[in-house]
MOPAC internal coordinates of N, CA, C and O (Angstrom, degrees):
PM7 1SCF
backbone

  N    0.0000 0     0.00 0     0.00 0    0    0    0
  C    1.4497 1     0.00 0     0.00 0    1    0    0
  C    1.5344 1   110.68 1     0.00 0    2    1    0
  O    1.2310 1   126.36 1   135.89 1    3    2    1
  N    1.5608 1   105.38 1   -44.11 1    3    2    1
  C    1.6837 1   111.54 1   168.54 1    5    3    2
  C    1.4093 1   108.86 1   -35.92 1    6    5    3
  O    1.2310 1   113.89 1   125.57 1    7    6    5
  N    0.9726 1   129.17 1   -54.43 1    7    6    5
  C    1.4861 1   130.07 1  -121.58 1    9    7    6
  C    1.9176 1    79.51 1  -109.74 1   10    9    7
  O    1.2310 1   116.75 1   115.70 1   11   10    9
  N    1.3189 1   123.78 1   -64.30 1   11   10    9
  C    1.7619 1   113.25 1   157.03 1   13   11   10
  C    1.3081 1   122.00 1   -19.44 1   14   13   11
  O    1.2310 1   108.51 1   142.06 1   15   14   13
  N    0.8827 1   139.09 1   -37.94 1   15   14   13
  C    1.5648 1   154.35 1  -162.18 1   17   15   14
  C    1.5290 1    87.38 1   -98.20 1   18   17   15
  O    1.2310 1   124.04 1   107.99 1   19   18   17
  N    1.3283 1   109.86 1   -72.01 1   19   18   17
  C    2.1601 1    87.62 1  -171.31 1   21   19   18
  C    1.2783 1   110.99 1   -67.82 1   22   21   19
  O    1.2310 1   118.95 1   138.06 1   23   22   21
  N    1.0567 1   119.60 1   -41.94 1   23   22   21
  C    1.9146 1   112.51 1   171.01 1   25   23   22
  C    1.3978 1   124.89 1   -50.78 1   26   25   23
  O    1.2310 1   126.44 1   163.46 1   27   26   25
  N    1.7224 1   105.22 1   -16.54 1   27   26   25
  C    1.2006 1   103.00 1   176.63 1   29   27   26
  C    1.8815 1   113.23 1   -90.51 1   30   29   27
  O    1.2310 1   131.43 1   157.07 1   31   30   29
  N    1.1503 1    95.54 1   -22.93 1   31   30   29
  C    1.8417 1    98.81 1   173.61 1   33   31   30
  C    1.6347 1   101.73 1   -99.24 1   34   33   31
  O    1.2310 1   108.47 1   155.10 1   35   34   33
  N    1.3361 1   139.17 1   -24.90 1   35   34   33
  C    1.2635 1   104.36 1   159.95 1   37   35   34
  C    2.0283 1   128.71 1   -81.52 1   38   37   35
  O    1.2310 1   120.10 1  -170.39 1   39   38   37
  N    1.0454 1   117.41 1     9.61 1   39   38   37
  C    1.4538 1   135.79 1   174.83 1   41   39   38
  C    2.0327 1    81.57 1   -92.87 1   42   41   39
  O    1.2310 1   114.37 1    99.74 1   43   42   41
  N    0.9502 1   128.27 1   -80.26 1   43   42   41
  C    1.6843 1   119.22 1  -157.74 1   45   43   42
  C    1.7703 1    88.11 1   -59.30 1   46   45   43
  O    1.2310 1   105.11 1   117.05 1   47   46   45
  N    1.4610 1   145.17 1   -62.95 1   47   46   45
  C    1.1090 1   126.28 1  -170.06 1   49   47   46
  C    1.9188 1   111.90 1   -38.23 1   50   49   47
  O    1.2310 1   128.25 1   127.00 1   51   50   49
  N    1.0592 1   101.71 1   -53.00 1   51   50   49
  C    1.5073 1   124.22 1  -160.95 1   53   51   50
  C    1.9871 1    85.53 1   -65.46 1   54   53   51
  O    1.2310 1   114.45 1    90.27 1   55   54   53
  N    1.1342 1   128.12 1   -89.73 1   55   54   53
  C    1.3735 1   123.13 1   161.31 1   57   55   54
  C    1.6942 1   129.22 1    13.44 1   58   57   55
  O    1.2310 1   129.62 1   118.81 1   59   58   57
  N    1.1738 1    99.07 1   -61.19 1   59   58   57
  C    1.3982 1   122.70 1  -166.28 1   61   59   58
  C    1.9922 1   112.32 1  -122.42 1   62   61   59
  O    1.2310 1   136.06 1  -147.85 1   63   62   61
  N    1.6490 1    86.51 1    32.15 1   63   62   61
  C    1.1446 1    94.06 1  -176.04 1   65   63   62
  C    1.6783 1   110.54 1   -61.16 1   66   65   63
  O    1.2310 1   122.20 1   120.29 1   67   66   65
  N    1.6186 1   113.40 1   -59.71 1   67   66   65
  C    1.3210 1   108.67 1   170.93 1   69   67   66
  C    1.3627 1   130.19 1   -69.41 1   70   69   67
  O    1.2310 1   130.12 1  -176.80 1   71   70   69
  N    1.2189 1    98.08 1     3.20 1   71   70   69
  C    1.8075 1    97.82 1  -169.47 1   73   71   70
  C    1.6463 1   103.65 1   -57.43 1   74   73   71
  O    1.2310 1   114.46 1   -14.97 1   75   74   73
  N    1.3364 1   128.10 1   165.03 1   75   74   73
  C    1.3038 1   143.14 1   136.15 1   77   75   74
  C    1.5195 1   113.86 1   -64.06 1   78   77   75
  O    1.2310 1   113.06 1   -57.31 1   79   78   77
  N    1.8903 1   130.72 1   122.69 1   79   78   77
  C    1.4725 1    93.25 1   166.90 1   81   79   78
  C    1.6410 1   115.58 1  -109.70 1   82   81   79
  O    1.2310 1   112.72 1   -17.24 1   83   82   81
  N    1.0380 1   131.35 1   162.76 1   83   82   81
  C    1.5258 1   136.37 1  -142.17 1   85   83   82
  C    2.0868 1    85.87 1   -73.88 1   86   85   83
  O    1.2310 1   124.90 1   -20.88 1   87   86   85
  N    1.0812 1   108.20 1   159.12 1   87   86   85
  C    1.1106 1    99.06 1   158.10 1   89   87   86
  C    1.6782 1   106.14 1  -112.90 1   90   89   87
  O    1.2310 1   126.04 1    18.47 1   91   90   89
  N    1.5782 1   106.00 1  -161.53 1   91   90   89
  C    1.8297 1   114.67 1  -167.97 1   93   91   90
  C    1.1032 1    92.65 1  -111.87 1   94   93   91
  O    1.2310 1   125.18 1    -2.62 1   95   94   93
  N    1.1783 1   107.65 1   177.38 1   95   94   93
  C    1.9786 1   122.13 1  -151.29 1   97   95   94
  C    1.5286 1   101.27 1   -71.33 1   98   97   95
  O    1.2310 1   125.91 1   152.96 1   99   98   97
  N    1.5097 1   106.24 1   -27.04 1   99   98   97
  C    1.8136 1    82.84 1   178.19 1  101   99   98
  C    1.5936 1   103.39 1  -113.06 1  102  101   99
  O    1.2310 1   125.99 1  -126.31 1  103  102  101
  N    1.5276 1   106.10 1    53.69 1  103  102  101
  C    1.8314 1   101.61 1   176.84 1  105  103  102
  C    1.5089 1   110.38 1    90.51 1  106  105  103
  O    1.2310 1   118.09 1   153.67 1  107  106  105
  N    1.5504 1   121.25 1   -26.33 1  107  106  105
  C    1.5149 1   103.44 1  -146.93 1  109  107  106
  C    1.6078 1   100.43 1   -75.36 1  110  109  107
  O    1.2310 1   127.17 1    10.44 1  111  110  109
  N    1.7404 1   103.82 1  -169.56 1  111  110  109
  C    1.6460 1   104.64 1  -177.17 1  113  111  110
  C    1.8755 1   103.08 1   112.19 1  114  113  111
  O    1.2310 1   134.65 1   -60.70 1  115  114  113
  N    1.3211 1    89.27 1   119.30 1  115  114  113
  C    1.4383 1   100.19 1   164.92 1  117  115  114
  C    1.3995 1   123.14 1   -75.61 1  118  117  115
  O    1.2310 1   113.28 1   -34.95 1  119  118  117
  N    1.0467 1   130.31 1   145.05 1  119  118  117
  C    1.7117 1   145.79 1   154.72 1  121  119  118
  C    1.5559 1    93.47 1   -37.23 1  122  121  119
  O    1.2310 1   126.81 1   -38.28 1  123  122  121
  N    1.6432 1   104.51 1   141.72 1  123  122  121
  C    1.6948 1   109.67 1   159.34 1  125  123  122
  C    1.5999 1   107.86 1   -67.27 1  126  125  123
  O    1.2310 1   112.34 1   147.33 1  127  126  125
  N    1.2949 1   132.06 1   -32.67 1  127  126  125
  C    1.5792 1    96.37 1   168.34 1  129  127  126
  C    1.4945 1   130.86 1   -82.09 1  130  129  127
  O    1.2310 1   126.96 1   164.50 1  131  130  129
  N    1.8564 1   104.23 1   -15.50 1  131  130  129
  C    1.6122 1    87.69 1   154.43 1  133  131  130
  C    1.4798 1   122.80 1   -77.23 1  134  133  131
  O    1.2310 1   117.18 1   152.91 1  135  134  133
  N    1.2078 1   122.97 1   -27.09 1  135  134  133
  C    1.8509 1   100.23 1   161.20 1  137  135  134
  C    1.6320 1   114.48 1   -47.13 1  138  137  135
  O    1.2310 1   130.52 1   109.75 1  139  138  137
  N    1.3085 1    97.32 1   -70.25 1  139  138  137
  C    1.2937 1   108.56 1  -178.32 1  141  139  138
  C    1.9617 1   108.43 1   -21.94 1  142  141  139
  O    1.2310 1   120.45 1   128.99 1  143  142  141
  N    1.1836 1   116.75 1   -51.01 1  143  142  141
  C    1.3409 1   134.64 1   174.27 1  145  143  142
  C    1.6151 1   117.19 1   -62.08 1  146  145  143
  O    1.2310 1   124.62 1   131.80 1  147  146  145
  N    1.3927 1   108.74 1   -48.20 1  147  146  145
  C    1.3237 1   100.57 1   173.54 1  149  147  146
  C    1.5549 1   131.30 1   -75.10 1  150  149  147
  O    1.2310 1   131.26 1   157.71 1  151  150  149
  N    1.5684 1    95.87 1   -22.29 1  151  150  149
  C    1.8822 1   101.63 1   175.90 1  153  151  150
  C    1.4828 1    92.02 1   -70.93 1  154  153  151
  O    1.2310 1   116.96 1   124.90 1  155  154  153
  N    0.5398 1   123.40 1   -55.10 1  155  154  153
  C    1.7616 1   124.64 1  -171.22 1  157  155  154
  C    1.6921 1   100.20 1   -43.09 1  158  157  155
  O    1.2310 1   119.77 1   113.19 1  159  158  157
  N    1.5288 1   118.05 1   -66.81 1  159  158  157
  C    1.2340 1   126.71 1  -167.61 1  161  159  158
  C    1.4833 1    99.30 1   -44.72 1  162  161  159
  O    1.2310 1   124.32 1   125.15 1  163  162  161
  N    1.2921 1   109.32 1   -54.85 1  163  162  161
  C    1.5236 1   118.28 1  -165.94 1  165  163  162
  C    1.2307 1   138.67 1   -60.17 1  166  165  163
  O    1.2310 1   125.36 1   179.83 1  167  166  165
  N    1.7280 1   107.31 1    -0.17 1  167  166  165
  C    1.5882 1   142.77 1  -174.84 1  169  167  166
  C    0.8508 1   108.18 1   -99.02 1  170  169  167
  O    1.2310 1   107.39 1   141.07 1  171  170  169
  N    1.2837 1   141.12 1   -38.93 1  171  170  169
  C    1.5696 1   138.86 1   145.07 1  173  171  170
  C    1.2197 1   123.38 1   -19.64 1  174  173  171
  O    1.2310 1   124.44 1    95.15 1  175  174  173
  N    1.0720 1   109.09 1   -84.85 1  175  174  173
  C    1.8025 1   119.03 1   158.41 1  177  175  174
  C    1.5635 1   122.72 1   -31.52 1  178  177  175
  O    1.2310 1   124.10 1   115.44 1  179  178  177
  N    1.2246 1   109.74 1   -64.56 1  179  178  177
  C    1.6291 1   103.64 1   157.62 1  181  179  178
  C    1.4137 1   111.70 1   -39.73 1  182  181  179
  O    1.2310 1   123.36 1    91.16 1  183  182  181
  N    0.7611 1   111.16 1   -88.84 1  183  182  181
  C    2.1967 1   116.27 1  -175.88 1  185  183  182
  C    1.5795 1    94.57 1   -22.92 1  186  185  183
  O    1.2310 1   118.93 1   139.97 1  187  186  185
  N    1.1564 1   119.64 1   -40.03 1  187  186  185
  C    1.4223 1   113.58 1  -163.98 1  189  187  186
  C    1.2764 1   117.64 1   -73.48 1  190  189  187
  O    1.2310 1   126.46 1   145.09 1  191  190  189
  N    1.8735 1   105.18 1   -34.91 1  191  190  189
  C    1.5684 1   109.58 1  -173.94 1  193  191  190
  C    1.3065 1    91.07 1   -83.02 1  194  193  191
  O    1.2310 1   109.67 1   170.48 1  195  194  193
  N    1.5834 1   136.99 1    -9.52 1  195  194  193
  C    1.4434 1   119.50 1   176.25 1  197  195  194
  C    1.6599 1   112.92 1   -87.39 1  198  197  195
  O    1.2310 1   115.41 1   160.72 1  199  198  197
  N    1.5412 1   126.31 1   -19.28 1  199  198  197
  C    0.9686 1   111.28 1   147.12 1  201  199  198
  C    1.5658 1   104.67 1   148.09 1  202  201  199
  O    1.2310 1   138.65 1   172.07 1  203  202  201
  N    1.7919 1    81.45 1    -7.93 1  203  202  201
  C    2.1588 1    89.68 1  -178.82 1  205  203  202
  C    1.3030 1   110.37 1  -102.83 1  206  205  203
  O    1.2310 1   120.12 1    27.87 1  207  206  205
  N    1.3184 1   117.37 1  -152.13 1  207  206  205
  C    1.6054 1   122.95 1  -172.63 1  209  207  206
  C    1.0130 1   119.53 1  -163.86 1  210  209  207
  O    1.2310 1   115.00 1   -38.77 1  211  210  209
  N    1.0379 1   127.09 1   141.23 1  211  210  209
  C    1.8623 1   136.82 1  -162.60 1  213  211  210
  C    1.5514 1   122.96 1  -143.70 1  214  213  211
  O    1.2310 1   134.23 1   -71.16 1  215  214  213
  N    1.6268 1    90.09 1   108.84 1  215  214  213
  C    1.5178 1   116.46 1   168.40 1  217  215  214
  C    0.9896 1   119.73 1   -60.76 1  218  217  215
  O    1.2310 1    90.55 1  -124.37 1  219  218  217
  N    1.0969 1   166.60 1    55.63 1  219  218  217
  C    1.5136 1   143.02 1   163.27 1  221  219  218
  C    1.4061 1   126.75 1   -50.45 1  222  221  219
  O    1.2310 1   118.60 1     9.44 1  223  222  221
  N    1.4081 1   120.27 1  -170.56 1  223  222  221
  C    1.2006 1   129.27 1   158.19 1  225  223  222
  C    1.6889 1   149.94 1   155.19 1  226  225  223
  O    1.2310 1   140.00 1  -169.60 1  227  226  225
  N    1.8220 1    78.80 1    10.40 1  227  226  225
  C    1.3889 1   118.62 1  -158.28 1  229  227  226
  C    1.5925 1    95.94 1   -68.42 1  230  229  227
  O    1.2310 1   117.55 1   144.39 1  231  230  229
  N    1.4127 1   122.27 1   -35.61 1  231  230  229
  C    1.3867 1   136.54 1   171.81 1  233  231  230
  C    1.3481 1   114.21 1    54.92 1  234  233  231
  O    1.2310 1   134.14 1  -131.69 1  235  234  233
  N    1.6264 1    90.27 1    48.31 1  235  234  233
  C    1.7934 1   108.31 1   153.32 1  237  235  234
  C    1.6909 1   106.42 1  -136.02 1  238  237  235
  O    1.2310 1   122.00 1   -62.55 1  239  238  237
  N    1.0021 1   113.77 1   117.45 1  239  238  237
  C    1.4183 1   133.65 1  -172.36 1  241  239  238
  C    1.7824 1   116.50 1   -36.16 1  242  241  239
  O    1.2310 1   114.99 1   153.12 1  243  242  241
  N    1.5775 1   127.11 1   -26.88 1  243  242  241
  C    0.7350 1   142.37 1  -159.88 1  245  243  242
  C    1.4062 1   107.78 1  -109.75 1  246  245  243
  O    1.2310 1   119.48 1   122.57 1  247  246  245
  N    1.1221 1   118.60 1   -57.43 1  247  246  245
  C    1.6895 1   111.73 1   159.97 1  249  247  246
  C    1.4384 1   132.14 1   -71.82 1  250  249  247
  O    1.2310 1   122.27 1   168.24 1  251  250  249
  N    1.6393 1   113.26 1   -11.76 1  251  250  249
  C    1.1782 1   113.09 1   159.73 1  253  251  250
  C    1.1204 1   124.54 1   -72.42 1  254  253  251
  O    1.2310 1   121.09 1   154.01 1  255  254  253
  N    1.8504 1   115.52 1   -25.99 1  255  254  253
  C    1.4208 1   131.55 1   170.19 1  257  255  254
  C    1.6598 1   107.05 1   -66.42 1  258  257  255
  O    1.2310 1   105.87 1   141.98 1  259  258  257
  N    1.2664 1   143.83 1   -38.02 1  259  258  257
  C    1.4819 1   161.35 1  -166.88 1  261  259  258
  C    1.6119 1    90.67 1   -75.72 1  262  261  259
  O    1.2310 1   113.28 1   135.26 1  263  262  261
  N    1.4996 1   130.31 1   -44.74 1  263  262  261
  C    1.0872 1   122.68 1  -146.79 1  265  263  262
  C    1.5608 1    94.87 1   -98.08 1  266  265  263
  O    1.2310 1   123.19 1   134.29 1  267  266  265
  N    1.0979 1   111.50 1   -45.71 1  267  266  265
  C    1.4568 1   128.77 1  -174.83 1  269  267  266
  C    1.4637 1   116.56 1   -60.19 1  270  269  267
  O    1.2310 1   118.89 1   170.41 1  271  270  269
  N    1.3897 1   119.72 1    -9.59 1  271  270  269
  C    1.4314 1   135.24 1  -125.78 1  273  271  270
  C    1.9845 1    81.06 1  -129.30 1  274  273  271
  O    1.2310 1   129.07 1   118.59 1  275  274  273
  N    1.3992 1   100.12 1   -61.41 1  275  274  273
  C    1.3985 1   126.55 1   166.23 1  277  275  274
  C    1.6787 1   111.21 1   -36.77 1  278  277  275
  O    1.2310 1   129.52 1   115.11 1  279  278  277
  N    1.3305 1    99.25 1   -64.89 1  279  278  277
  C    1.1609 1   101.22 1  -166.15 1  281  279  278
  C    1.6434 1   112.77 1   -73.43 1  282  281  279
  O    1.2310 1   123.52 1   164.35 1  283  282  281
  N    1.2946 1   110.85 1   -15.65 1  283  282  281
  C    1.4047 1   102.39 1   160.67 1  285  283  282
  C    1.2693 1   146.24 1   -85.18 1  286  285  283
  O    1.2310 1   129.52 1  -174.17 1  287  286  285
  N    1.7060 1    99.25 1     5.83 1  287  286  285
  C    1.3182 1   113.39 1  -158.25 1  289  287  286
  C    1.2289 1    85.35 1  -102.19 1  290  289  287
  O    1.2310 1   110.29 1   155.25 1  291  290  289
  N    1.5564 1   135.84 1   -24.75 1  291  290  289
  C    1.8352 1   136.00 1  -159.03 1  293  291  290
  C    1.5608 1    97.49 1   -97.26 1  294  293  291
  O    1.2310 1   125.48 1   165.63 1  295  294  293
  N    1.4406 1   107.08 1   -14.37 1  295  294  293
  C    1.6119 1   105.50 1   161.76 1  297  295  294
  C    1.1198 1   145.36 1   -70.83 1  298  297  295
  O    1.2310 1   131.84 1   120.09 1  299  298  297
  N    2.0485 1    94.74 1   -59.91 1  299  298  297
  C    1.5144 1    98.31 1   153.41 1  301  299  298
  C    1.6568 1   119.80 1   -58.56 1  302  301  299
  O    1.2310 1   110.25 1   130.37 1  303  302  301
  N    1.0089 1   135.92 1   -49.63 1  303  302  301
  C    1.6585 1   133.83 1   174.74 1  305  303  302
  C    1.7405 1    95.63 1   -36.55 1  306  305  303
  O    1.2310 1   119.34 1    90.98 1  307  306  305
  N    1.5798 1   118.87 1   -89.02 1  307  306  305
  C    1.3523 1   115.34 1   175.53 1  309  307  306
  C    1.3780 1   118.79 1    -6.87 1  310  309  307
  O    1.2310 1   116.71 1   103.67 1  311  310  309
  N    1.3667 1   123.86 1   -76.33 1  311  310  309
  C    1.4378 1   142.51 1   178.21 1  313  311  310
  C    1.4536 1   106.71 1   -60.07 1  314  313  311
  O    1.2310 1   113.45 1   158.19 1  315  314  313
  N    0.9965 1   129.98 1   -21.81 1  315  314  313
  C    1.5789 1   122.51 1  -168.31 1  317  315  314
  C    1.6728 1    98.08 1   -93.53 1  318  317  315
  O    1.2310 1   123.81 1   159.07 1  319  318  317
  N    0.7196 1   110.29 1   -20.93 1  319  318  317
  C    1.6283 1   143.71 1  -160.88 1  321  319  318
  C    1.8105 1   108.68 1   -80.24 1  322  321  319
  O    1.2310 1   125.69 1   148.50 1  323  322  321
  N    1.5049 1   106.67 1   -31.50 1  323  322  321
  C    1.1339 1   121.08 1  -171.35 1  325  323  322
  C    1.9404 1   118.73 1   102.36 1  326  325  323
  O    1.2310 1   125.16 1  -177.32 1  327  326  325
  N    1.1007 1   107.69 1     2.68 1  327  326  325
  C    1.6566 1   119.51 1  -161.62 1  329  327  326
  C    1.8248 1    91.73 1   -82.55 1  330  329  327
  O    1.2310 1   120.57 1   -39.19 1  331  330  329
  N    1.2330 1   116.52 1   140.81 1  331  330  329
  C    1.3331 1   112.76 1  -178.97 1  333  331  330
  C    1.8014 1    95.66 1  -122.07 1  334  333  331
  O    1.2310 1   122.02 1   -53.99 1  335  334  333
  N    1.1161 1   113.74 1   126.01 1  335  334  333
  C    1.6567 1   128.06 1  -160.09 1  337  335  334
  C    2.2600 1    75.13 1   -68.33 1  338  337  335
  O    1.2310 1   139.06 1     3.85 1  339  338  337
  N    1.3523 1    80.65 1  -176.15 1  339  338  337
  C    1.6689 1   110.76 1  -156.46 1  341  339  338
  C    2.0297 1    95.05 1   -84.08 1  342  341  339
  O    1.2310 1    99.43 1   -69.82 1  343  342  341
  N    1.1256 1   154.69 1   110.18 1  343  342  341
  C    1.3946 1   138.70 1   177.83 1  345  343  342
  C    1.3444 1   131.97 1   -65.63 1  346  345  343
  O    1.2310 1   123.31 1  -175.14 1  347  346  345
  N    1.7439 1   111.27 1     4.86 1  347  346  345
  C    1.7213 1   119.73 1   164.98 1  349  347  346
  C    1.5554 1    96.89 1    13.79 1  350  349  347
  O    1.2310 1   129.10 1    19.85 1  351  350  349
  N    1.7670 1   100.07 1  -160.15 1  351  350  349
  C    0.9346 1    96.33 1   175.69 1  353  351  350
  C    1.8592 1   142.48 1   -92.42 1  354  353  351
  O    1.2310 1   133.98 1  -141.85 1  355  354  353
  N    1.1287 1    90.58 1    38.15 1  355  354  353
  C    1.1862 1    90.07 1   169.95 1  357  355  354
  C    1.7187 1   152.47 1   -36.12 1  358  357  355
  O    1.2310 1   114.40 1   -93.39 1  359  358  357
  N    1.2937 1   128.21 1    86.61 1  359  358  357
  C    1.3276 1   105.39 1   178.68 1  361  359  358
  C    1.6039 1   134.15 1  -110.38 1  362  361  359
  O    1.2310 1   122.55 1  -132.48 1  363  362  361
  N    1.6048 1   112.71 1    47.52 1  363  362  361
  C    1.4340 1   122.01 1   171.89 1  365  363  362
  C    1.7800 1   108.61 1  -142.64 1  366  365  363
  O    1.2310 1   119.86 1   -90.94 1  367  366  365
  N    1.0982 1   117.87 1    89.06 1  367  366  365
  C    1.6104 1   131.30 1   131.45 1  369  367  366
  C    1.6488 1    96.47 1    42.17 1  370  369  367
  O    1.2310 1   118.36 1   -80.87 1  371  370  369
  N    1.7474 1   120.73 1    99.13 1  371  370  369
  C    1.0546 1   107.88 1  -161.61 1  373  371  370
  C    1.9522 1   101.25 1   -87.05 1  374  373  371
  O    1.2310 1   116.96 1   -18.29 1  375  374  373
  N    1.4963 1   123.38 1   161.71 1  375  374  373
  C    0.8986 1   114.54 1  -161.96 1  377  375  374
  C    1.6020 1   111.46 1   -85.96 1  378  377  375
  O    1.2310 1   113.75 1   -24.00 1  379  378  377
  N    1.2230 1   129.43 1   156.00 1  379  378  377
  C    1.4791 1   116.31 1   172.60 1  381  379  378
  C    1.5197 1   118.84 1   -81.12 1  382  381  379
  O    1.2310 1   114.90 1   -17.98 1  383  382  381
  N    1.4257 1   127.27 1   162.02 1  383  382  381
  C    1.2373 1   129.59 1  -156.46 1  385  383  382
  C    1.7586 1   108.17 1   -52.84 1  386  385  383
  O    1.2310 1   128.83 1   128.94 1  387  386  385
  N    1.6548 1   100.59 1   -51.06 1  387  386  385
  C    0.5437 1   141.06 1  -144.76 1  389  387  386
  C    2.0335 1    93.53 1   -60.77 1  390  389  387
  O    1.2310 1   133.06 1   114.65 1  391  390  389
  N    1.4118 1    92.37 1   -65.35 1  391  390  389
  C    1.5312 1    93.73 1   173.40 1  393  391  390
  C    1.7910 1   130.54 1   -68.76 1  394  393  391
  O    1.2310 1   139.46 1   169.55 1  395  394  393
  N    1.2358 1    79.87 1   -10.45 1  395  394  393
  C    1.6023 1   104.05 1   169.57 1  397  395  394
  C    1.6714 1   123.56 1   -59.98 1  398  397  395
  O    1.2310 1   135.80 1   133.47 1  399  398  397
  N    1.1524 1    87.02 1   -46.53 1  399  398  397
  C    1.5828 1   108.21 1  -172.35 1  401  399  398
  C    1.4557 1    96.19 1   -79.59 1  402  401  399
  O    1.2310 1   111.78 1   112.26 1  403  402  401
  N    1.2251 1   133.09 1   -67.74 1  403  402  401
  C    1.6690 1   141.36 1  -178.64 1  405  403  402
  C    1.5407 1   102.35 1   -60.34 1  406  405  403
  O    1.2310 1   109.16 1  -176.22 1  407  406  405
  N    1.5559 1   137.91 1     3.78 1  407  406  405
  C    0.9857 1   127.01 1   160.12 1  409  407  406
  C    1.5606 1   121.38 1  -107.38 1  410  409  407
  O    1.2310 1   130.22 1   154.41 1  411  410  409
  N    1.5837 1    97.90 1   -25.59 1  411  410  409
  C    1.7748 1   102.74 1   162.32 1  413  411  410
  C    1.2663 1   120.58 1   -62.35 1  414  413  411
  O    1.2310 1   127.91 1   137.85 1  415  414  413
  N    1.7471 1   102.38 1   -42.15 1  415  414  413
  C    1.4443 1   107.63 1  -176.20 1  417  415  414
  C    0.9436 1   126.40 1   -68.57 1  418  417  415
  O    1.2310 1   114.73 1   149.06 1  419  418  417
  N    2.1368 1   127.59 1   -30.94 1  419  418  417
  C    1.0773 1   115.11 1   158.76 1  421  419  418
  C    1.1294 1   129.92 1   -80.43 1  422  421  419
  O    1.2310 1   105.56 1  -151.01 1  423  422  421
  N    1.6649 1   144.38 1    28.99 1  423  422  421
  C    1.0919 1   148.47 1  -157.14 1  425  423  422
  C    1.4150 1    88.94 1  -124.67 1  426  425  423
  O    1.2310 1   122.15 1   112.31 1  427  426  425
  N    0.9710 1   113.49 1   -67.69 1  427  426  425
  C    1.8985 1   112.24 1   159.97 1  429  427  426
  C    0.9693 1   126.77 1   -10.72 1  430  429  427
  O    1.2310 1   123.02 1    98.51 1  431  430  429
  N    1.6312 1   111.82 1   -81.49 1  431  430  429
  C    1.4376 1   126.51 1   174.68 1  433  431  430
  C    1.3261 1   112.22 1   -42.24 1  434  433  431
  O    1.2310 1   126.98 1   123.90 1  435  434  433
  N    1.2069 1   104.17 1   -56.10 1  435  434  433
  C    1.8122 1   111.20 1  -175.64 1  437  435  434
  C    0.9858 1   112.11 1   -44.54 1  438  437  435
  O    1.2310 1   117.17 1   128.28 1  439  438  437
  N    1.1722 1   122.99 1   -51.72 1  439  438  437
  C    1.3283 1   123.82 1  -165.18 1  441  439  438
  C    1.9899 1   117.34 1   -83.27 1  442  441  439
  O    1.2310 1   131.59 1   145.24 1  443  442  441
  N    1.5637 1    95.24 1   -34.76 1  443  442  441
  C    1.5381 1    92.47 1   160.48 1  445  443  442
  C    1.6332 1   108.16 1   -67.70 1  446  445  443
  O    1.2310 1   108.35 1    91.72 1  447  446  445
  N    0.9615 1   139.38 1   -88.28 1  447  446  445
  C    1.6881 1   129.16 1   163.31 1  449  447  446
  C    1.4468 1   108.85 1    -5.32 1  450  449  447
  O    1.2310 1   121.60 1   172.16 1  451  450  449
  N    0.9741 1   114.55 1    -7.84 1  451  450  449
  C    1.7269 1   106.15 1  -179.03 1  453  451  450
  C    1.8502 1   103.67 1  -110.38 1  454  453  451
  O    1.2310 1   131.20 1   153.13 1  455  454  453
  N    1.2329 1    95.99 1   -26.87 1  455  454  453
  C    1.7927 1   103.40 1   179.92 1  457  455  454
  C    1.4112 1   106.33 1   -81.90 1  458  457  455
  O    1.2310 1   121.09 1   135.82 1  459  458  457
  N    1.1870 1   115.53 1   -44.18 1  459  458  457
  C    1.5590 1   132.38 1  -171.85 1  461  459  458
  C    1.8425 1    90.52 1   -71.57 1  462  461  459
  O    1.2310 1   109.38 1   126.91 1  463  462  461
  N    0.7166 1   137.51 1   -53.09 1  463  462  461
  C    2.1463 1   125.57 1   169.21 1  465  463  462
  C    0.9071 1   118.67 1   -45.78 1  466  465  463
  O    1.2310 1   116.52 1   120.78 1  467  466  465
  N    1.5756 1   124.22 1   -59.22 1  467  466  465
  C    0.9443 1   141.04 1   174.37 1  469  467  466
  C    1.5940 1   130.87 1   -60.00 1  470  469  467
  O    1.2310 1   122.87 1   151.24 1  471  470  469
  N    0.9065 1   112.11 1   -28.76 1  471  470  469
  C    1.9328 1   117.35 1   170.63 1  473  471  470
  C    1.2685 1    98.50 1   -87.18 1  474  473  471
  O    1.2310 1   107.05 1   167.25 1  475  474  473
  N    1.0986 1   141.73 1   -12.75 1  475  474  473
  C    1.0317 1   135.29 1  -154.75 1  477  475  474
  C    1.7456 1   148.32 1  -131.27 1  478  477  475
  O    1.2310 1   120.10 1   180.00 1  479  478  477

């Protein structure tokens, strides 16, 4: 279902690649490559509340998304799996897979639903 959910906002990014998107009555609204930028950013953090960590650095938006994407999938499996990540220093309550996934996925959506209004 994860993986539906990002295919479904990188197909509307990819879509509406040239579009303009409208902004809101007083200007606001990000550019599709700063969305594009922030779902990405925002996967980090997930991986993190699941318990791993992610290097990047390739600093092309699309394979950092592939890699990042990757690396969350060998987490949830790990964790689903029964594997309990390492407790460094951690100090916030790591999240379960479970909400993990329904929080990537709606961050996705949202944000494709947010491109798809906006071009349109």
């Amino acid at each position: 279902m994860l993986d539906a959910c990002w295919a479904t906002f990188d197909a509307t990014a990819k879509k509406h690649a040239r579009a303009r998107l409208s902004t809101g009555p007083r200007g606001g609204g990000q550019s599709l490559a700063k969305i594009v930028s922030h779902v990405l950013e925002a996967e980090a953090p997930y991986l993190g509340r699941l318990g791993g960590r992610y290097k990047g650095g390739s600093g092309r938006p699309d394979a950092e998304m592939k890699s990042m994407r990757k690396a969350i999938r060998a987490m949830l499996e790990s964790r689903v799996e029964g594997d309990e990540p390492e407790v460094g220093r951690r100090t916030v309550a790591l999240w379960t897979p479970r909400y993990a996934i329904r929080r990537s996925a709606w961050h996705a959506l949202d944000h494709a639903w947010e491109i798809e209004d906006r071009a349109g």
